[in-house]
py3Dmol code that shows the C-alpha trace and the ligand (Angstrom):
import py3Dmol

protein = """\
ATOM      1  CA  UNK A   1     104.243 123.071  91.742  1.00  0.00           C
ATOM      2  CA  UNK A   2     107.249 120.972  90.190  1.00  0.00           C
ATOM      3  CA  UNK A   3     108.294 118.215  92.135  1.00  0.00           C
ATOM      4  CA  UNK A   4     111.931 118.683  93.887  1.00  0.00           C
ATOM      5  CA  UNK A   5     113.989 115.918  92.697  1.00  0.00           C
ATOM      6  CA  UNK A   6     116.181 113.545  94.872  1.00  0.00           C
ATOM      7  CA  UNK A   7     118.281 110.938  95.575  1.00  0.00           C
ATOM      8  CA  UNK A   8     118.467 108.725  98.519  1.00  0.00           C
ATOM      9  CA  UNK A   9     121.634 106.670  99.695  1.00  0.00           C
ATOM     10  CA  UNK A  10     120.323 103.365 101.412  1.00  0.00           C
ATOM     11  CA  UNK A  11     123.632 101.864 102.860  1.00  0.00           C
ATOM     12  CA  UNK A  12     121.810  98.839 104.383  1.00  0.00           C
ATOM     13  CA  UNK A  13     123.774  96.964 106.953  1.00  0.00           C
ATOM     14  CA  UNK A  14     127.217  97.812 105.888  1.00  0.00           C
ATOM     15  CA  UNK A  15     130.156 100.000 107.024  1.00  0.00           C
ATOM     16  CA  UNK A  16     132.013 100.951 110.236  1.00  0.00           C
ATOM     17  CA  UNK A  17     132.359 104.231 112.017  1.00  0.00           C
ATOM     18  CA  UNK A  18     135.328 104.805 110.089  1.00  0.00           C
ATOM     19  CA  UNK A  19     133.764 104.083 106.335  1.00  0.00           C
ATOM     20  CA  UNK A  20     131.012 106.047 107.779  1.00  0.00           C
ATOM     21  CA  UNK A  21     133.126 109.088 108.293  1.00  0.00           C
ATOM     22  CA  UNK A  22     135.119 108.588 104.713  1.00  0.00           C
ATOM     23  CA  UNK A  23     132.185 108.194 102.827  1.00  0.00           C
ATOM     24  CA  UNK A  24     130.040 111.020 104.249  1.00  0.00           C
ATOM     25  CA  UNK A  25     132.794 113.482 104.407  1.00  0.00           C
ATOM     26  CA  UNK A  26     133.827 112.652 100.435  1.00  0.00           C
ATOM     27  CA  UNK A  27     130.309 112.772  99.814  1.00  0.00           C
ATOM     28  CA  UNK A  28     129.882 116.183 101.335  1.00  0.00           C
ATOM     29  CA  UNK A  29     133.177 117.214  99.949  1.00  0.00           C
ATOM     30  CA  UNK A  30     132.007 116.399  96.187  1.00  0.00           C
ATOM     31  CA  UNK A  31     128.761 117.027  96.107  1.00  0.00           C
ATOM     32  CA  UNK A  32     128.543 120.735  93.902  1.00  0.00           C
ATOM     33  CA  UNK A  33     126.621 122.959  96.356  1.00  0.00           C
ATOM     34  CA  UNK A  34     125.927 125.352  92.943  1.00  0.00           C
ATOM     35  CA  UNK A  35     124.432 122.508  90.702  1.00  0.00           C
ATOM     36  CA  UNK A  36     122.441 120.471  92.950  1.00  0.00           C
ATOM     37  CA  UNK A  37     118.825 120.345  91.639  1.00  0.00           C
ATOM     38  CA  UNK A  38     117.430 118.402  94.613  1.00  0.00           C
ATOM     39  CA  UNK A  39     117.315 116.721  98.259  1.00  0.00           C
ATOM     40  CA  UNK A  40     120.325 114.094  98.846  1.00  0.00           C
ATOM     41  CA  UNK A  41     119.344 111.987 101.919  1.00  0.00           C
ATOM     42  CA  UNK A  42     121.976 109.539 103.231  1.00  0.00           C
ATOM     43  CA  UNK A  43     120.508 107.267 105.461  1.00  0.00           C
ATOM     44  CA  UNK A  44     123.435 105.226 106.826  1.00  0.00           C
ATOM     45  CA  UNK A  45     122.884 101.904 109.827  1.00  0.00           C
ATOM     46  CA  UNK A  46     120.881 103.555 113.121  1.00  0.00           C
ATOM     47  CA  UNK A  47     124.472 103.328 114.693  1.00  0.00           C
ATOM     48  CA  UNK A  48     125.789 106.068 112.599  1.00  0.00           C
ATOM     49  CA  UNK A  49     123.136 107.928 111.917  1.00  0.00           C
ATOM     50  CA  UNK A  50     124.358 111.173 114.757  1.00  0.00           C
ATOM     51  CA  UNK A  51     127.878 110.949 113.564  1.00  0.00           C
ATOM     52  CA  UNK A  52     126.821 111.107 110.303  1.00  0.00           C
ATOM     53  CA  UNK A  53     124.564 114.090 110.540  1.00  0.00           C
ATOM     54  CA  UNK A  54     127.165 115.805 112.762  1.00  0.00           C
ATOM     55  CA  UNK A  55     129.435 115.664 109.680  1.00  0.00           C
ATOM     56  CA  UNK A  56     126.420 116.668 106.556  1.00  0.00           C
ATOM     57  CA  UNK A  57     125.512 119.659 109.398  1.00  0.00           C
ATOM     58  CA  UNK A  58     124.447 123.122 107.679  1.00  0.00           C
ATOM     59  CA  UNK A  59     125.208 121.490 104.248  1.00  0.00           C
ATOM     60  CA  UNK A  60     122.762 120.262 101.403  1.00  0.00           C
ATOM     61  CA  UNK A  61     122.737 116.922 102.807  1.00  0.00           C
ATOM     62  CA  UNK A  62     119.879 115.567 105.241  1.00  0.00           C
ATOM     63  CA  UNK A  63     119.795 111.547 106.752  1.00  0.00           C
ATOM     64  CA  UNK A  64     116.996 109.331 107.240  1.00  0.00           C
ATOM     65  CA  UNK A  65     116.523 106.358 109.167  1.00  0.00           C
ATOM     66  CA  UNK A  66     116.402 102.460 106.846  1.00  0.00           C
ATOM     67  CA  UNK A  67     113.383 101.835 109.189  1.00  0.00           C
ATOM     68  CA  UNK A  68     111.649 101.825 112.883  1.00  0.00           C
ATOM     69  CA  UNK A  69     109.548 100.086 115.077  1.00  0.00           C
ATOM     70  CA  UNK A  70     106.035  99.670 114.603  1.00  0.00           C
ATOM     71  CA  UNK A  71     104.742 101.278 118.109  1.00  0.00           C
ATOM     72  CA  UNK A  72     105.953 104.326 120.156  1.00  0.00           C
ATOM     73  CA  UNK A  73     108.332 104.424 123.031  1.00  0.00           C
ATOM     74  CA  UNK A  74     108.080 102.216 125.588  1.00  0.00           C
ATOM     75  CA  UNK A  75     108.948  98.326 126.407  1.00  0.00           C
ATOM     76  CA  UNK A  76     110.093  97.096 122.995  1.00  0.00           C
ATOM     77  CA  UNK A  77     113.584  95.619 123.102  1.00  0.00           C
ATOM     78  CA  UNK A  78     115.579  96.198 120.740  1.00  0.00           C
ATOM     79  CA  UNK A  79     113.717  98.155 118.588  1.00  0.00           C
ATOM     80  CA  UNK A  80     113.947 102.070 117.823  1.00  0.00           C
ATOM     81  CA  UNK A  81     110.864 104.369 117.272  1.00  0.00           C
ATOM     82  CA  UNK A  82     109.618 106.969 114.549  1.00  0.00           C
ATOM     83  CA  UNK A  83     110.421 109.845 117.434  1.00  0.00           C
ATOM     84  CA  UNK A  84     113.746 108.446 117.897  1.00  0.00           C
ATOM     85  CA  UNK A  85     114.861 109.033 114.280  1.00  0.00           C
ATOM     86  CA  UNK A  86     113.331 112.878 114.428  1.00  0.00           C
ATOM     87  CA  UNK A  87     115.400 113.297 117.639  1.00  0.00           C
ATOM     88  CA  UNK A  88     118.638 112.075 116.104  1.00  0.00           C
ATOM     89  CA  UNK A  89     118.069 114.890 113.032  1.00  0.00           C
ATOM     90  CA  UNK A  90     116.289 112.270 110.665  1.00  0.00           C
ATOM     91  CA  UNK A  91     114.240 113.851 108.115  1.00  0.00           C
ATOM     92  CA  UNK A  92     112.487 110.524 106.566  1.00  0.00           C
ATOM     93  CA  UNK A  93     112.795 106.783 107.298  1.00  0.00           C
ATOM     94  CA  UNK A  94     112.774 104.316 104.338  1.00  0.00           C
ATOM     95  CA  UNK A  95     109.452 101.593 105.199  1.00  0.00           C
ATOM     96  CA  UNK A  96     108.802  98.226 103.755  1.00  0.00           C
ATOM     97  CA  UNK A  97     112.003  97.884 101.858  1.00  0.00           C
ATOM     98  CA  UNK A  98     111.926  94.752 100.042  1.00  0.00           C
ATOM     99  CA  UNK A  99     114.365  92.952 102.400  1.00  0.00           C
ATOM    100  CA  UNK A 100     112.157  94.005 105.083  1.00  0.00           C
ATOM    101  CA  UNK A 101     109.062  92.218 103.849  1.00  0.00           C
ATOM    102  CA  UNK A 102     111.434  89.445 103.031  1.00  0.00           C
ATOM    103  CA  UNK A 103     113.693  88.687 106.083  1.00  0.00           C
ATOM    104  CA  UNK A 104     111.476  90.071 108.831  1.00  0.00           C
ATOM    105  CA  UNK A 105     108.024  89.220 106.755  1.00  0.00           C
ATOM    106  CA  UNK A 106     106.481  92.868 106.884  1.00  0.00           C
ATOM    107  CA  UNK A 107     102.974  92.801 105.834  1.00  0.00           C
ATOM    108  CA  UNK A 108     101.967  95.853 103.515  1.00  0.00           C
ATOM    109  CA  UNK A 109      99.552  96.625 106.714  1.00  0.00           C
ATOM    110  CA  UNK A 110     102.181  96.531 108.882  1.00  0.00           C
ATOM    111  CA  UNK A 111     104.141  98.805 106.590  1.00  0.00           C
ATOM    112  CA  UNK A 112     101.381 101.300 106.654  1.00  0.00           C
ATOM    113  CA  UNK A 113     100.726 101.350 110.472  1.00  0.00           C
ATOM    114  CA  UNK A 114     104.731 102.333 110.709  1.00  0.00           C
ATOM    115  CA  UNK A 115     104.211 104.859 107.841  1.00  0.00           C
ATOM    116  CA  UNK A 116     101.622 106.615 110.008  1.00  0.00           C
ATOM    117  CA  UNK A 117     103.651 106.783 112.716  1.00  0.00           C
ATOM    118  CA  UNK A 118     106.629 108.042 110.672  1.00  0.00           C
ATOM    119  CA  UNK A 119     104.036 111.393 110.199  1.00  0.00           C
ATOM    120  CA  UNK A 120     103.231 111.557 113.575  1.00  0.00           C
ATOM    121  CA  UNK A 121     107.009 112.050 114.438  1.00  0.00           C
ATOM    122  CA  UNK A 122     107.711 114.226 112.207  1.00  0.00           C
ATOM    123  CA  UNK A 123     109.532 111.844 109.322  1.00  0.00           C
ATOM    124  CA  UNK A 124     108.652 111.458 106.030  1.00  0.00           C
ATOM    125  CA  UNK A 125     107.857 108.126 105.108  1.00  0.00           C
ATOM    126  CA  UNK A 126     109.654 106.471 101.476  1.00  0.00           C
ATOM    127  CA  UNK A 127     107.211 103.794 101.533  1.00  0.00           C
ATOM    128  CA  UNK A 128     108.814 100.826  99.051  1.00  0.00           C
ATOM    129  CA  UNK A 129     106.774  99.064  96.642  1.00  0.00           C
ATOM    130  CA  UNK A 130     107.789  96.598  94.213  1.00  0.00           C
ATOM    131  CA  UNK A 131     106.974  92.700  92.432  1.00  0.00           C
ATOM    132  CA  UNK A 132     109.051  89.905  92.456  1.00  0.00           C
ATOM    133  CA  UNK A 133     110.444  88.040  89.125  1.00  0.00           C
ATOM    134  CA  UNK A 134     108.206  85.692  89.581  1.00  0.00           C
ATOM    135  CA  UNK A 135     105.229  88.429  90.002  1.00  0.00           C
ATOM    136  CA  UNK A 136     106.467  90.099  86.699  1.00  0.00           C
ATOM    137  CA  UNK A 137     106.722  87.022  84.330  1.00  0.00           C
ATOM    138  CA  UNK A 138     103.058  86.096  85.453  1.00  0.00           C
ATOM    139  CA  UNK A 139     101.897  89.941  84.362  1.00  0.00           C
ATOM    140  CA  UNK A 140     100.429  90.394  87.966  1.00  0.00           C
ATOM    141  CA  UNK A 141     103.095  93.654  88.659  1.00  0.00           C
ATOM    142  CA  UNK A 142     100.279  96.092  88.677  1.00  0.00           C
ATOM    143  CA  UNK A 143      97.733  93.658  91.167  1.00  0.00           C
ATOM    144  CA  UNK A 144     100.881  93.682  93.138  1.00  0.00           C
ATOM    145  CA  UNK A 145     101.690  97.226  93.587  1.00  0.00           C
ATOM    146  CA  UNK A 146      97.658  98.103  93.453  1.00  0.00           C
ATOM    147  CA  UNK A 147      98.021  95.470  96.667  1.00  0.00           C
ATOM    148  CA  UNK A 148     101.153  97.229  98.450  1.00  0.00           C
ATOM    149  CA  UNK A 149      99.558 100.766  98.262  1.00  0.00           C
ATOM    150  CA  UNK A 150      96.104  99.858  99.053  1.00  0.00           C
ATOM    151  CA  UNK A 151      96.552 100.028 103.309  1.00  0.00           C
ATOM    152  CA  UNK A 152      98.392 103.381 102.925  1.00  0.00           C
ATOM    153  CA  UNK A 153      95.319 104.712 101.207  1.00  0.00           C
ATOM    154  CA  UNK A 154      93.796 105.785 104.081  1.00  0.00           C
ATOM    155  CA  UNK A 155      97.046 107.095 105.992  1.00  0.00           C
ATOM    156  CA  UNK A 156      97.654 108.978 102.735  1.00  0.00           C
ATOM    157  CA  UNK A 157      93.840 110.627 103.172  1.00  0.00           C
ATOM    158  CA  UNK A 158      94.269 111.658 106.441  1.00  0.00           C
ATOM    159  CA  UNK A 159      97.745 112.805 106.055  1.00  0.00           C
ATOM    160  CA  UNK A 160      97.709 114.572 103.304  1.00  0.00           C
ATOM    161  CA  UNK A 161      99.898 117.835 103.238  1.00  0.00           C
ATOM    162  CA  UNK A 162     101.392 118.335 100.054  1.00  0.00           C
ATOM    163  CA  UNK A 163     104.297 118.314  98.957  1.00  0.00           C
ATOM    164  CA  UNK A 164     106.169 116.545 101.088  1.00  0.00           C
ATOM    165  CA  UNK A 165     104.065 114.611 103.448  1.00  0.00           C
ATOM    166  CA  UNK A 166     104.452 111.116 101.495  1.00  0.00           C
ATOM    167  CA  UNK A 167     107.363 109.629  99.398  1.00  0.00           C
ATOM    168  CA  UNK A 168     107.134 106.470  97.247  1.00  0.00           C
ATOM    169  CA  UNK A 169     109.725 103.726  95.488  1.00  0.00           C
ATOM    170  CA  UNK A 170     109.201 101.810  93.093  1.00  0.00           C
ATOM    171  CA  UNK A 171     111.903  99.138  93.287  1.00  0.00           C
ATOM    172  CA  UNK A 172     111.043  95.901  91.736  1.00  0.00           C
ATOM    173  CA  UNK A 173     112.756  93.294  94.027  1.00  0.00           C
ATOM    174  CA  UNK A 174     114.654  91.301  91.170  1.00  0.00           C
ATOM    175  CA  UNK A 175     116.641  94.593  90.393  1.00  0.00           C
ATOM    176  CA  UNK A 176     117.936  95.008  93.859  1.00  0.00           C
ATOM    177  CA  UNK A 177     121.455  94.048  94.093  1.00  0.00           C
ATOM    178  CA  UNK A 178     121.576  92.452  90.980  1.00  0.00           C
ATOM    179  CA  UNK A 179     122.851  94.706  88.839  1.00  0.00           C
ATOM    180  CA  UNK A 180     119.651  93.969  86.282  1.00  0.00           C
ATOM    181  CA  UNK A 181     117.929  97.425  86.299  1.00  0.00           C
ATOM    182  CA  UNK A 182     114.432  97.406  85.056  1.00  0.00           C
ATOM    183  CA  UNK A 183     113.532  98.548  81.214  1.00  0.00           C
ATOM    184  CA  UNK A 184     112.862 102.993  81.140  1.00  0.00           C
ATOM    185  CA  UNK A 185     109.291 101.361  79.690  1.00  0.00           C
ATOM    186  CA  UNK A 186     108.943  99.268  82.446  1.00  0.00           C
ATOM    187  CA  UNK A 187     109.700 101.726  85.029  1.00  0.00           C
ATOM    188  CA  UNK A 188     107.535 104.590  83.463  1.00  0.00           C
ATOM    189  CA  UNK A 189     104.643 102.145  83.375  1.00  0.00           C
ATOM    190  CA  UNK A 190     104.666 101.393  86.984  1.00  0.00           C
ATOM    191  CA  UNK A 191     105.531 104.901  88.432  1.00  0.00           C
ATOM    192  CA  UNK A 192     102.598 106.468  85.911  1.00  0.00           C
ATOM    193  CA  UNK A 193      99.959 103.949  87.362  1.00  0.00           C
ATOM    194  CA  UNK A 194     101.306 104.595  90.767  1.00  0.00           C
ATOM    195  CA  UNK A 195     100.433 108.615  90.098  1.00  0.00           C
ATOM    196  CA  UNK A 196      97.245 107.840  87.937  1.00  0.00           C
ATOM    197  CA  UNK A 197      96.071 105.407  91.094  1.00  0.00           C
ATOM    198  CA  UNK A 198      97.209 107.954  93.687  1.00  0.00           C
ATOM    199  CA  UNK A 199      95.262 110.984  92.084  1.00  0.00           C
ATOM    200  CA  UNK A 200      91.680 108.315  91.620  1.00  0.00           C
ATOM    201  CA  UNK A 201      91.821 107.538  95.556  1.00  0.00           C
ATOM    202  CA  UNK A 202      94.197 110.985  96.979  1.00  0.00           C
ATOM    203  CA  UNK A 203      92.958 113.626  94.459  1.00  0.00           C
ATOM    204  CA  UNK A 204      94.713 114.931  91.494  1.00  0.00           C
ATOM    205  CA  UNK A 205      96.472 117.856  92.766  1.00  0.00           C
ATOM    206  CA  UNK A 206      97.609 116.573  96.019  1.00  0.00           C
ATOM    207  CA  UNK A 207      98.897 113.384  94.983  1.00  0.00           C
ATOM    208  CA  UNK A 208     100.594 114.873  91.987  1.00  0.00           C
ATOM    209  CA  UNK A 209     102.886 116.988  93.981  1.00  0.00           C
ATOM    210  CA  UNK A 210     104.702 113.607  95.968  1.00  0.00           C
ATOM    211  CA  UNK A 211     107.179 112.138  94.929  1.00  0.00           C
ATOM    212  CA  UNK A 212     108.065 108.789  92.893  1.00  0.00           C
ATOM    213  CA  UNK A 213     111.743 107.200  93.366  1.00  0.00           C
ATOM    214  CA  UNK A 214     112.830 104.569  91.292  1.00  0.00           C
ATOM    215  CA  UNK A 215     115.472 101.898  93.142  1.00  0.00           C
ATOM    216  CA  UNK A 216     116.917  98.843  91.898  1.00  0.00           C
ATOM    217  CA  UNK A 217     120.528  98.426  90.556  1.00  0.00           C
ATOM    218  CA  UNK A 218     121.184 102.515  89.618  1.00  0.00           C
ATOM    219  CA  UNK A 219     123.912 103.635  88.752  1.00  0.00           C
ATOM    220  CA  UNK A 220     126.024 106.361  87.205  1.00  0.00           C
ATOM    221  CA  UNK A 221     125.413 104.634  84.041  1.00  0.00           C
ATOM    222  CA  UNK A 222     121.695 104.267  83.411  1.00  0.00           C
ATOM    223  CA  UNK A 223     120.714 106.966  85.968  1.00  0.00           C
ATOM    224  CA  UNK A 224     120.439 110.095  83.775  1.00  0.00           C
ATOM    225  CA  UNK A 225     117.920 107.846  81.135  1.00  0.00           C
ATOM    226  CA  UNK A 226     115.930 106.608  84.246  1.00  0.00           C
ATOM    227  CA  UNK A 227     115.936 110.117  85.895  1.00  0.00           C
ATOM    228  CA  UNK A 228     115.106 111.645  82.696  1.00  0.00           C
ATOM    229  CA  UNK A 229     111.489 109.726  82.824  1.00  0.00           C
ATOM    230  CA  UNK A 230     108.283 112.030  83.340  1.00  0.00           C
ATOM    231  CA  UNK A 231     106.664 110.302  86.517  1.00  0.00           C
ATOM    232  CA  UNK A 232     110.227 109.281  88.091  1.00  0.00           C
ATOM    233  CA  UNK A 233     111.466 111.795  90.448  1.00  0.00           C
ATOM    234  CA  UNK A 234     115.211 110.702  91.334  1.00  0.00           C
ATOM    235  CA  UNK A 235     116.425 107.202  93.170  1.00  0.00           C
ATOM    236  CA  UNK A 236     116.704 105.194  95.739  1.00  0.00           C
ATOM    237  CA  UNK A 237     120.359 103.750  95.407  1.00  0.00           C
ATOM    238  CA  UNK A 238     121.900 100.975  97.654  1.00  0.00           C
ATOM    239  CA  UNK A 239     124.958  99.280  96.113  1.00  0.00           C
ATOM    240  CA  UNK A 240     126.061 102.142  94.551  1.00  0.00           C
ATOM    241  CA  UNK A 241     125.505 104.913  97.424  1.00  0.00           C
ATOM    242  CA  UNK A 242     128.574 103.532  99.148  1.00  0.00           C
ATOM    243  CA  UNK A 243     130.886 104.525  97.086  1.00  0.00           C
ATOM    244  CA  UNK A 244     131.634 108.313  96.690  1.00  0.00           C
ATOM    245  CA  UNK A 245     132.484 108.795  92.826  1.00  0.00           C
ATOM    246  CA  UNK A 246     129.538 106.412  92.048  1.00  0.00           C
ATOM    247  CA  UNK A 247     126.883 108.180  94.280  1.00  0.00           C
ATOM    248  CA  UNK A 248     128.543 111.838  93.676  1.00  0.00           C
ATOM    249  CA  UNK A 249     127.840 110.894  89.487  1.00  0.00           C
ATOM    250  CA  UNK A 250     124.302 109.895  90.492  1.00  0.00           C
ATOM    251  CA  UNK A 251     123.691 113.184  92.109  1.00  0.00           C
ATOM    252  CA  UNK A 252     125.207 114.871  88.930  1.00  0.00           C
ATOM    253  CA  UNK A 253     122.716 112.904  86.819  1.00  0.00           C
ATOM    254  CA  UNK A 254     119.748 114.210  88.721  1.00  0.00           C
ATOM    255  CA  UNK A 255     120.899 117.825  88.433  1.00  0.00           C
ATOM    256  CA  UNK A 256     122.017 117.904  84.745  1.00  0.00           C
ATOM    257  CA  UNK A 257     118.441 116.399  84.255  1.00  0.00           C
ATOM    258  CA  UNK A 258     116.448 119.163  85.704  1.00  0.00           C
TER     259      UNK A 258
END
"""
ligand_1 = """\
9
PGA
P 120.672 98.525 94.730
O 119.688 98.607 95.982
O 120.860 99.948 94.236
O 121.944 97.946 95.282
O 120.043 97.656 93.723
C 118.583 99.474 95.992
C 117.832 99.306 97.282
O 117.791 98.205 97.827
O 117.260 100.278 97.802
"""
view = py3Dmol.view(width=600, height=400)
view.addModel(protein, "pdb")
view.setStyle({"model": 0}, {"cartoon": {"style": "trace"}})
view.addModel(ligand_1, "xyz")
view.setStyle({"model": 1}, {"stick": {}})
view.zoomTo()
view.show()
């Protein structure tokens, strides 16, 4: 079965209610219902998140949560669960983003444990995975990602329905932000020994059928050649996802591909 395409808006920590409300509704607005080749998730702060799905209600659009906490309900201050997001409308939650493992030290176990509660609840989890500069220029990016993916191995195993049960980006931490994309080579590389390594320890015809996002500094430019890659199955865009005409001509780029 061919893998559905898609692109997924990560607006981080930005915004207010009001730039939630302009950039979801000219989102919505733009976004041709007759061309779309895919899933476009906007997963705005946790804040947002109902006012934003009120407003992307009965359309193509779904939302998904930037990340939860890493036990169910109960006396956690401050934090919000897996269940929380699938009561709010959430349809996946972004895990182990690269600021994540930075600023609040998430360890790829820890990562896991929350992506297995993400399937419990209901959520997809777009587990991130990605090396640093320093990782790259001492040729260790595949130990790295082999690393990463190793404690969702088992998760993956016992959650295995295809196709949708398990999402994966590949978003090499120095091209987040920085407007330095990685090489098509260098992103077809990782994302093919991400599928070859998934079908060895998943099985071929399972892990074939998730899907592989590429993040890190997309945009309307480069997205069509990175989108038009065989293992890379749309993006995971941050800078550029808040701002309509960018994000609208990333969207384009995914369905003129397909
Ligand atoms: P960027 O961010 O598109 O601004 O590089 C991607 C991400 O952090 O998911």
């Amino acid at each position: 079965m061919p893998r559905q395409p898609m692109v997924v808006g990560n607006w981080k920590m930005n915004g207010t209610r009001a730039f939630a409300v302009q950039l979801t509704s000219a989102i919505r607005d733009g976004i041709n219902a007759s061309t779309l080749a895919g899933e476009v998730l906007l997963c705005p702060p946790f804040p947002y998140l109902e006012l934003v799905h009120g407003l992307v209600q009965g359309t193509a659009i779904q939302i998904g949560g930037q990340n939860h906490a890493d036990r169910q309900n109960g006396p956690c201050t401050g934090e919000v669960s897996a269940s929380m997001l699938r009561d709010l409308g959430c349809r996946a939650v972004i895990l182990g983003h690269s600021e994540r493992r930075t600023l609040f030290h998430e360890s790829d176990t820890l990562v896991a444990d929350k992506a297995d509660l993400a399937l419990q609840a209901g959520l997809t989890p777009i587990v991130c995975l990605g090396e640093t500069l320093q990782q790259r220029q001492e040729k260790e990016t595949l130990t790295v990602i082999r690393h990463q993916l190793q404690p969702l191995l088992p998760h993956m195993a016992n959650h295995p329905q295809p196709p949708d049960s398990w999402i994966l980006a590949y978003e090499p931490v120095w091209a987040i932000g920085t407007g330095q994309n990685a090489q098509t080579e260098q992103i077809q590389e990782v994302h093919a020994f991400i599928r070859q390594l998934l079908q060895e320890e998943i099985g071929s015809t399972i892990a074939s059928g998730w899907r592989i996002l590429y993040g890190g500094s997309v945009t309307p430019g480069n997205a069509a050649d990175i989108f038009s890659l065989p293992d890379v199955d749309g993006g995971l865009i941050g800078g550029a996802s808040l701002k309509a005409d960018s994000f609208l001509a990333i969207i384009a780029a995914l369905s003129n591909h397909r």
